[in-house]
N, C-alpha and C positions, 0 to 999 in steps of 0.2 A: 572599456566603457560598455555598458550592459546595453544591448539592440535587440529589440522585439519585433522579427520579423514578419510582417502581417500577411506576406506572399508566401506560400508554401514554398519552398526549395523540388528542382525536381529528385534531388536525394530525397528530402522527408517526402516527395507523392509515389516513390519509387517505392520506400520502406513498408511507408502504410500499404500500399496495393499487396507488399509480398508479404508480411505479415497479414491480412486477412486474406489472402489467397491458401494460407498454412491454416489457418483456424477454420476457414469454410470448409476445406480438406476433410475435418473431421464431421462426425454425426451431429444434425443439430442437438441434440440430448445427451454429446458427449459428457457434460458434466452431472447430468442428472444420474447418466447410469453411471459414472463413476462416485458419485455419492452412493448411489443402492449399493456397489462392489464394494464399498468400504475405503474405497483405493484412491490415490494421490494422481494427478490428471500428470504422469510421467511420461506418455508417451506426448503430447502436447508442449510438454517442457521440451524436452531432445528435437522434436521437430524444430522448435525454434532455436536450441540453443545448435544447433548444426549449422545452421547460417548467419549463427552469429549476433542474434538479433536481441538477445539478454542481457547482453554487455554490452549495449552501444553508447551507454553514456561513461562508460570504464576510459579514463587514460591511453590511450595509444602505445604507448610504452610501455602496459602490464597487460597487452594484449585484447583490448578494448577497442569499442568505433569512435571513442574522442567525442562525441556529439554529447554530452554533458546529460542534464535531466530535461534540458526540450527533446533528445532524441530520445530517451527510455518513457517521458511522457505520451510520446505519439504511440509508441508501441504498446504500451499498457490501456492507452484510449480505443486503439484497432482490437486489441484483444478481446478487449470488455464488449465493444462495439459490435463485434461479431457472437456475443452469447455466449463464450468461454470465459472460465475462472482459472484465473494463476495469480492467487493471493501473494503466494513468495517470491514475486517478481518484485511486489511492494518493499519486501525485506534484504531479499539477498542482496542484488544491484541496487538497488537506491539505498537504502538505509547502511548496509556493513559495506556493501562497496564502495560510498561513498566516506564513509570515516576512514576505510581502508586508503582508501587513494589519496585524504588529506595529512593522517594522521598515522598511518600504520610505517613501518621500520622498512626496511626494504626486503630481508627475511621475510615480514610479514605478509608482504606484497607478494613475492617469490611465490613463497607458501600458498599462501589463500585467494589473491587478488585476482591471479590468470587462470585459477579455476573458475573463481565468478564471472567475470568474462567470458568465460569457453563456456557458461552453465554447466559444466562438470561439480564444481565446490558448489553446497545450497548450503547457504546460512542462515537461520531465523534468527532473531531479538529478542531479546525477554526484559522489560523494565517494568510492565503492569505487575503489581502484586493486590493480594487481598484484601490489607488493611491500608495501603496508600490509596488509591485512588487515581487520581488523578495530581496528588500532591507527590511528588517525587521526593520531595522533602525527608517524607517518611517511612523511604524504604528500608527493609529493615534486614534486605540480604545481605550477609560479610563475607567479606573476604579478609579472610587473619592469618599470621603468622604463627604456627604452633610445632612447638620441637623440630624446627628446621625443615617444616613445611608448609604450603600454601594452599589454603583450604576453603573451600565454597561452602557455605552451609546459609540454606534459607526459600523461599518457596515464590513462585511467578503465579502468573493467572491470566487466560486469556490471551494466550501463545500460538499466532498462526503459523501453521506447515511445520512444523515439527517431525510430523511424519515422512514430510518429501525432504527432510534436512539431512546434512551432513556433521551441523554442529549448529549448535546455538552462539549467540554473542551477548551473554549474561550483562547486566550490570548492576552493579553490588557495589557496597561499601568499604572503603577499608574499615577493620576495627584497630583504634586504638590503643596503644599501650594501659591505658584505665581504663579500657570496654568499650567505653564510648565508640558511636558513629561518626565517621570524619568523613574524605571527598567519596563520588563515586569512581570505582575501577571499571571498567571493560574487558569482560573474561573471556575468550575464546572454547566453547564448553564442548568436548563430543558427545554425539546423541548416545553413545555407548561407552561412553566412562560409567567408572563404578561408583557407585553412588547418585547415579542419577538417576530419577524415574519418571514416569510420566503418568496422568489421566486424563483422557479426550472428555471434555463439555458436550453435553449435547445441545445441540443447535439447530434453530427450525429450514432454515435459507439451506436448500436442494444444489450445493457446492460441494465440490470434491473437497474442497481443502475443510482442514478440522482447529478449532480450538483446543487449546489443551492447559492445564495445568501441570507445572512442573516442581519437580522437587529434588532440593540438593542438601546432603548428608554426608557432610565430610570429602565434598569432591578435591581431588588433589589437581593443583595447577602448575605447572613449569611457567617461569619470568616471560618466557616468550609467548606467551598467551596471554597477554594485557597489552592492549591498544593502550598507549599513553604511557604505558607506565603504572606503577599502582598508585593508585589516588589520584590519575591523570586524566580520569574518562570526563569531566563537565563539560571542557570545549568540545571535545568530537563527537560525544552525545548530539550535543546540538545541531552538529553540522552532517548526521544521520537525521535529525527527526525533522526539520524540514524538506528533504525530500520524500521522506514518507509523506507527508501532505500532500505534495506534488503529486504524485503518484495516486493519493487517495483519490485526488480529484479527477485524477486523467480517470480511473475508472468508474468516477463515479458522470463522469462527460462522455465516456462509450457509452454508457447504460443509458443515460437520456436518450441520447444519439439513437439507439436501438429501439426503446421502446415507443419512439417520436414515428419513426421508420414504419412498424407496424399499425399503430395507428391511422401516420396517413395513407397507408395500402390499404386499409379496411375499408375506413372513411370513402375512399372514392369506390370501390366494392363493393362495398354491402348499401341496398336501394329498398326504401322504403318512402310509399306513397309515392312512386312514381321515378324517384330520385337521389342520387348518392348522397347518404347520410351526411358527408363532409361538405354538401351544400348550405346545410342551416348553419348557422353561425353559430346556434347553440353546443356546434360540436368542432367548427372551426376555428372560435376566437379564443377557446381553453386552451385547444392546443397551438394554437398560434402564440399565445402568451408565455405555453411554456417554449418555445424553441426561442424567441427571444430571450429569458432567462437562462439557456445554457449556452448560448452563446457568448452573452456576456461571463457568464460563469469559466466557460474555456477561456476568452481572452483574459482572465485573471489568470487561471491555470498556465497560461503560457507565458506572463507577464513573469509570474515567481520563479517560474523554468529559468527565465533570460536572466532574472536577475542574481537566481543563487550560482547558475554558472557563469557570471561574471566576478562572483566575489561583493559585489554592490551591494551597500545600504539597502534596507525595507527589503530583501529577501523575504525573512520572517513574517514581518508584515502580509506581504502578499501571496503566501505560502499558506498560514492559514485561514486569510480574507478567499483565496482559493477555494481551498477544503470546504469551508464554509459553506460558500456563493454555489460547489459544483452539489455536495450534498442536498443543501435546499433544489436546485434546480430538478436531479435524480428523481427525486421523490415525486417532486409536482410530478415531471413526463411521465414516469409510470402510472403514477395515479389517474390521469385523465387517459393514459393508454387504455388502461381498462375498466373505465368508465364509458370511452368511444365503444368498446367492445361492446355493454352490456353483460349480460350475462356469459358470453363467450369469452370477458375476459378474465374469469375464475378458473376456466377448461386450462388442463396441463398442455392442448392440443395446443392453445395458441402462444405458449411460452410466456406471458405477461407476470402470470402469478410467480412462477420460479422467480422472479427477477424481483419482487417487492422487498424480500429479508435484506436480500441483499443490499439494495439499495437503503432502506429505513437504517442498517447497518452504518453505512457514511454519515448518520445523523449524529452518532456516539463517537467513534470509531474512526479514526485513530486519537482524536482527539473531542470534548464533545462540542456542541457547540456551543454551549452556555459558558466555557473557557475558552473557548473564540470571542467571545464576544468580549468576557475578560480582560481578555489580551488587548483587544482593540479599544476599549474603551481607555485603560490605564499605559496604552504606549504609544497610539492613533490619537487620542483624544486629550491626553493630560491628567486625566482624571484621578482620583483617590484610589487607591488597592483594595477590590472591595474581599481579598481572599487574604 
């Protein structure tokens, strides 16, 4: 039975404290300057994966904390919360960790599963491509049988951490004995197999992690590299991409969290005409509005946590009613964060502006919202299939 618990545990006040006690550890501008370096925020990653704290929603038995995606949501929320980026926190452990731990062979687990857990193995995702969209429908990468081998051929788009990866977790089609496109597969792909190449996107949001386009020409695959099976990937797809939502939201619920934070330090600091700006209400009841809003937004975020690790109905549902509600909320808190600022909330000094791509990012990304709303309307509502 799926329980939402509304009292912290002193495990999760335990967690969140050592998890932001490792992130405040670093520079506040850690990831600024490792965007200038070019460089993948690794030393940040290993901090955390040394205690453990990457794989805490991993199985217990593949070397994981068992705490499901309420425990990898808290961490991801402290991360964010704290001004740090670890986008592939989103992919490896939530997304292939969790197809891994419903769906993966025991091999597979062996292999990959209790690296992600120890954050040794980094796995990225690739199912966005160029000319799909957002319709999965019509992806058009294969996976075929040809002269007694198993071959990748076909191109992704908008591919996080790639550079901090170990391997991608492709998903592709099989092709057909008549060409045709038939189910999706789930390909296990190394960043340095032959045939595979990459091009980093450039992208405005001051984040160490990178976009990238990828491309595959003839990659050779072994049986043991397909989750499912070939033409087995549609149910464990699914049961990776709502904890990506989970996950979106948790960071998209730190970043409120932080730029609400600054705000109201400003607010009661900076005195004009006699008195802490955060006295007019012109500048209290905006932001009073947004911390109402993410709050509800979190209690969605933890509701879909409870219920996708139960296995319980409306996961999905509130997974990306989640994503949704914490996107929208992100946005508003930054937005009147530096708006409280004035013009000091444009200054790199006050971290506000780093934080905007970022966030405006949750509005598309992982999913957009206009296909939230989609969803809700034709599975929440009853409604007619407007796609």
């Amino acid at each position: 039975m799926a329980r939402l618990e509304l009292i912290p545990t002193d495990e999760e006040r335990e967690i969140r404290a050592a998890v932001r006690g490792i992130c405040d550890s670093f520079p506040e501008d850690y990831s600024r300057r490792k965007h200038a370096e070019g460089e993948p925020p690794t030393e940040l990653w290993d901090a955390l994966a040394d205690k453990g704290y990457l794989g805490v929603n991993v199985p217990e038995e593949w070397g994981g904390g068992g705490l499901g995606m309420a425990g990898l949501a808290a961490v991801g929320e402290e991360i964010s919360g704290a001004g740090k980026s670890l986008l592939l926190i989103v992919v490896s452990p939530a997304i292939v960790g969790s197809i891994l731990a419903r769906h993966g062979t025991d091999e597979q687990k062996e292999t990959w599963l209790r690296g992600i857990a120890a954050g040794t193995a980094k796995v990225a995702f690739a199912i966005t491509e160029p000319d799909a969209g957002t319709n999965s429908h019509n992806l058009a990468t294969s996976l075929e049988r040809r002269d007694g081998r198993l071959l990748l051929n076909g191109q992704k788009t908008y591919i996080s951490g790639v550079e901090h990866a170990d391997a991608v977790l492709v998903v592709a089609r099989s092709r057909l004995p008549g060409g045709e496109l038939g189910l999706p597969s789930l390909c296990l792909v190394d960043v340095d197999a032959p045939g595979f190449t990459r091009d980093a996107i450039p992208m405005p949001y001051l984040g160490p992690d990178k976009q990238w386009t990828l491309f595959f020409d003839d990659v050779e695959l072994e049986e043991e590299r397909l989750i499912g099976g070939e033409g087995g990937g549609l149910g464990p797809v699914f049961d990776g991409l709502n904890p990506e939502r989970i996950m979106g939201a948790a960071i998209a619920c730190g970043a409120g969290r932080r730029a609400l934070e600054k705000a109201a330090a400003y607010a009661n600091e900076r005195a004009v005409w006699g008195a802490p700006i955060g006295t007019h209400q012109g500048i209290a009841h905006p932001l009073a509005e947004a911390k109402v809003d993410l709050e509800l937004a979190r209690l969605m975020m933890q509701k879909a946590a409870a219920l996708y690790d139960a296995g319980a109905p409306g996961a999905g549902e509130a997974s990306n009613m989640a994503k949704y509600a914490a996107a929208e909320a992100a946005i508003e808190c930054v937005d009147r964060a530096i708006q409280t600022h004035g013009g000091n909330g444009f200054a790199l000094e006050y971290g506000l502006s780093d934080m905007w791509w970022g966030v405006r990012l949750t509005r598309t990304a992982p999913v957009s919202r206009e296909m939230i709303l989609n969803y809700v309307a034709e599975h929440s509502l009853g409604l007619p299939k407007s796609y």
